[in-house]
N, C-alpha and C positions, 0 to 999 in steps of 0.2 A: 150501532156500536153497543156491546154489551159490556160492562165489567164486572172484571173476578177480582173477588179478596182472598189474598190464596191466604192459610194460617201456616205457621210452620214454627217448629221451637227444635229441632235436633236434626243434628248435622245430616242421619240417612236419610230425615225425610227431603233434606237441600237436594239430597242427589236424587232421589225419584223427581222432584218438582222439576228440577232442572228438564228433565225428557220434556214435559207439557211445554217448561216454556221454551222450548227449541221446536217445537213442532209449533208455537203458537205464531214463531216467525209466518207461518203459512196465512195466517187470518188476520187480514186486515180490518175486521170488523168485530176483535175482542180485544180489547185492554187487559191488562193482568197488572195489580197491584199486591206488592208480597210483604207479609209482615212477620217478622222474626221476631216472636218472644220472647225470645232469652232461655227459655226454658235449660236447654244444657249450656252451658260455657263452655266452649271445645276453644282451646288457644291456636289451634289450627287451621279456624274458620277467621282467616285473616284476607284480605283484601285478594292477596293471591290463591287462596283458597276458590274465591269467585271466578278470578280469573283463570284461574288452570282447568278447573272443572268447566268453564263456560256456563257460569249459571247466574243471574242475573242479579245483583245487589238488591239486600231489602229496602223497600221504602221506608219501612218504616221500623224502628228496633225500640221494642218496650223495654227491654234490661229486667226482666219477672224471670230469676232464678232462686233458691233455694228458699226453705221452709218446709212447712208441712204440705201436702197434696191440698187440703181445704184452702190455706193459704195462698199457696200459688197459685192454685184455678180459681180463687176470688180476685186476684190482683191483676190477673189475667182478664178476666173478663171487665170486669173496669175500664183496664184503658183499649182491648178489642171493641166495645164498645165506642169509645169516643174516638175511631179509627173510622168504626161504622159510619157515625152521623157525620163525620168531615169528606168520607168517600161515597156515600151513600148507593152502593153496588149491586148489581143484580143479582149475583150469586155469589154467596161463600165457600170456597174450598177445603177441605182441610184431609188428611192423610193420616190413616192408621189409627194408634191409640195412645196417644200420649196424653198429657194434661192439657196441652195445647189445644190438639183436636175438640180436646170435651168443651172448655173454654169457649173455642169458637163456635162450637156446635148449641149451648147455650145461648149464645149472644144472636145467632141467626136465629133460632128458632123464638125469642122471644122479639125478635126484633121483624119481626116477619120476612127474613129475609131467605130467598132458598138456599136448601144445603146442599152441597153435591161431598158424598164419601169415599175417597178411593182406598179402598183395600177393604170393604165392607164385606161383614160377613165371615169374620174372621171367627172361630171360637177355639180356645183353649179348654173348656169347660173348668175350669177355676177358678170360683167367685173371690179369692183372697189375691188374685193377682190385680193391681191397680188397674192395670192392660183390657184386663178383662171388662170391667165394668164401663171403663171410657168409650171402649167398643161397643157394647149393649145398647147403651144410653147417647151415641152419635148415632148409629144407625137407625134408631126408635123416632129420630123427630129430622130426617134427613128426607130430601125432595128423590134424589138421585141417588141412589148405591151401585156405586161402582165393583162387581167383585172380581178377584182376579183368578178366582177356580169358579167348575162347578161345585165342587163340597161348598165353598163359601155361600154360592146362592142357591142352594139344596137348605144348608141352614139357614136363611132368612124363611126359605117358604115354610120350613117347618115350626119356625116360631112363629108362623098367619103372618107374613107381609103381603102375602097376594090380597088381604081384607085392609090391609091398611093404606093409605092414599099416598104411597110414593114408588116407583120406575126401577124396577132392579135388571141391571144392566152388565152380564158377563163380557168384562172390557181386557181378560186377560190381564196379566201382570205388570206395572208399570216400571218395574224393577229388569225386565227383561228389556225393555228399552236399552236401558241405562246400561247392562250390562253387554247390550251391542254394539252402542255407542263408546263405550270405554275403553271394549276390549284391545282398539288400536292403541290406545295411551297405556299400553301397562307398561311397566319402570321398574326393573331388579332395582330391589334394596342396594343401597352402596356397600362396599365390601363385603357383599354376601355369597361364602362360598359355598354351599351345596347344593347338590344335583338329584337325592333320592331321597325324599324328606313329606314326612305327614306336619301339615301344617292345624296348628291346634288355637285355640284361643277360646279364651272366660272373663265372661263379664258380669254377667248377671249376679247382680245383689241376693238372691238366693243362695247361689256358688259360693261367692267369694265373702261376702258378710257371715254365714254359716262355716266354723271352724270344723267343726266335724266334716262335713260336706267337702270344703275345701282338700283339707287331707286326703280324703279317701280319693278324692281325683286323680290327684298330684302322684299319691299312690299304683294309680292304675295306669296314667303317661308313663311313669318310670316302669311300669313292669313292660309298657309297650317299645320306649324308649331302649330295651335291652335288646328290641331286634332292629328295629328301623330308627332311623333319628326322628325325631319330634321338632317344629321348629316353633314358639310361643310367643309372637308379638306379646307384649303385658302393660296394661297400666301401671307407671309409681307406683299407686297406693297398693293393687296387689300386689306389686311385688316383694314391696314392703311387710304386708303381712305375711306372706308365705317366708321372708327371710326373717322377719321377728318368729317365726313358729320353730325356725329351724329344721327348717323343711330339706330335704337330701331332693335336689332335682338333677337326676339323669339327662335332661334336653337341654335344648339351645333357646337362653331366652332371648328376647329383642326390645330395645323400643321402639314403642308405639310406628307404624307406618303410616302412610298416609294412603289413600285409595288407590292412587295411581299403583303404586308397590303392593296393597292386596291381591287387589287382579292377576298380577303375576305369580305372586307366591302362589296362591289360589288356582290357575291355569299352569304351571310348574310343580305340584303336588302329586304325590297317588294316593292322600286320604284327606280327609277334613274333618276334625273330631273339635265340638264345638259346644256353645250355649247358647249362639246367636242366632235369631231367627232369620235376620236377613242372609247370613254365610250360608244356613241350611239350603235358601232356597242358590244362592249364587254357585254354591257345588252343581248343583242339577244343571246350571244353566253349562257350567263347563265342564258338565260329565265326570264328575269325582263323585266315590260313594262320600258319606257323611254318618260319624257316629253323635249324637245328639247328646250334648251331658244335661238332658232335663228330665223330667216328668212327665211332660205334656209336652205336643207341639200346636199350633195353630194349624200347620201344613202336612195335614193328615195323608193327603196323598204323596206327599214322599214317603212316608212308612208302608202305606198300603200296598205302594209301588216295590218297595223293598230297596229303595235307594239311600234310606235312612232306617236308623235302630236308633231306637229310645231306650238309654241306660242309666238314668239316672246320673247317681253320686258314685256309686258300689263301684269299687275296685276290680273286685273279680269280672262285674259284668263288663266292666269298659274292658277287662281287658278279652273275655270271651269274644266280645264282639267283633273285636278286631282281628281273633285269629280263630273264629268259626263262622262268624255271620256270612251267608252267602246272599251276596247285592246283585240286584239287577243291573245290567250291563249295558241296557235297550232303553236309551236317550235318548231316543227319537221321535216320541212322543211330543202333543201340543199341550202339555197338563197346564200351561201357562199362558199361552196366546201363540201368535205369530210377531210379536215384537212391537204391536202398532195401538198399544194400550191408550197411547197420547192421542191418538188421531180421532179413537174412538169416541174419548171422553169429549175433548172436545164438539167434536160433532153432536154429541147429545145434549151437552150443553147451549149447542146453538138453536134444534131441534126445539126441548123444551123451553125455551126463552120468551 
């Protein structure tokens, strides 16, 4: 019997882990113990939250939310830490790039415990983005890198991981899992009535903290908004700021959904114009082009592919893209795996053990 200490601190990563530990029903000779940080407070990640999603309660929940980044990832690995020496497990898991990840990717590596990284290999090339560096610095002292492209593990070998002493592992997307797995639960919004509608959404603390930034978005929905409806799940607080700004918005806002109702909105769309890394790639999985409201993306190969355009903040380009970009239409491509990301990790996890 082996055991895993899975790390997790934000709600997407609850929904990738969930795939692993549905497939882990298959192995009767791996324990999986899961510890929720705290890192984001989502009010939504409510008991039913576990049960709708079918995704398995944390064992253990540290409550290490807000502060500064030094703060949290020191308060974080403290009590990861004394999880460690009371579970004393064979592998550490952790997912993506949060503070969590780094967290636990400090506490395994000093604790000599092995790392396994799913979504490694990621690069943005932007050393100011928090994301970025958590990345760098998990994958640098990790047993197992999980990546879920070739570009992901083209970049490891290019920074020498093939000289360094850890197994890099093309396990495909673990996101597409969950995205198979889902797609029977999706759930129209309640009193939601439209039928031809680009679904939009902004989160990112770049966007939405950046007032100039903000505008010009807002700007270029509404210039889009004057042919097609825009539909905008929004957080409170941006909403709030955009309604303190006095902002003239053309589109349909919402609150907040929960997954179940993404998925549909999401698979009921004919565009996705976004800031989110995860929507970028979820467009692909259900064949909707994607206009990207950032600078950079991690997921190079949807741009390469022309399924995605990177436009920034700028006005005019959000709105060029929408009414000149020409997308590729040929989603039949494996740029992500065959859906069976969990099986693999697994497996190499038992493999290496």
């Amino acid at each position: 019997m082996i055991k895993i200490l899975t790390i997790l601190g934000a709600r997407p990563q609850f929904i990738k882990a969930g795939s692993l530990s549905r497939e882990l029903l298959n192995y009767s000779n791996i324990q999986e113990v899961i510890v929720h940080t705290g890192q984001h407070y989502d009010s939504n990640m409510s008991d039913v939250f576990f049960t709708e999603m079918k995704i398995p309660t944390p064992n253990y929940f540290l409550d290490v939310g807000g502060g500064s980044h030094g703060e949290m990832t020191g308060r974080m690995i403290e009590k990861i830490e004394k999880v460690v020496m009371i579970e004393n497990p064979d592998w550490m898991l952790v997912y993506g790039d949060t503070n969590s990840t780094l967290a636990g990717a400090i506490v395994a590596s000093k604790l000599h415990i092995k790392l396994a990284h799913v979504e490694a290999g990621l690069r943005s090339f932007n050393m100011k983005m928090p994301e970025e560096i958590n990345r760098i610095l998990t994958d640098r002292v990790s047993n197992l890198l999980f990546c879920p492209t070739n570009a992901a593990l083209d970049n490891l070998k290019l920074e020498g991981f093939d000289n360094i002493n850890s197994t890099i592992v093309n396990s495909g997307d673990i996101m597409l899992d969950g995205a198979i797995y889902y797609e029977g639960f999706a759930k129209k919004p309640l009193n939601f009535g439209f039928s031809d509608f680009i679904l939009a959404t902004i989160h990112r603390a770049e966007n939405t903290n950046n007032i100039d930034r903000l505008i010009s978005i807002i700007e270029g929905l509404n210039a889009i908004a004057r042919h097609k409806t825009i539909i905008l799940p929004v957080h409170p607080r941006t909403k709030a700021i955009m309604k303190e700004l006095g902002l003239e918005m053309n589109f349909v806002l919402l609150d907040p959904v929960g997954y179940f109702e993404m998925i549909w909105l999401i698979k009921n769309s004919t565009m996705i114009i976004t800031d989110s890394g995860g929507l970028q790639k979820e467009s692909y999985f259900f064949k909707k082009p994607c206009i990207t409201l950032r600078d950079e993306t991690e997921w190079v190969e949807l741009v390469s592919g022309r399924f995605n355009v990177l436009v920034g903040s700028d006005s005019a380009t959000i709105f060029d893209a929408y009414k000149n970009f020409v997308f590729s239409n040929d989603f039949n491509g494996n740029i992500y795996g065959h859906g069976n990301a969990s099986k693999i990790i697994l497996d190499n996890l038992l493999s290496y053990s």
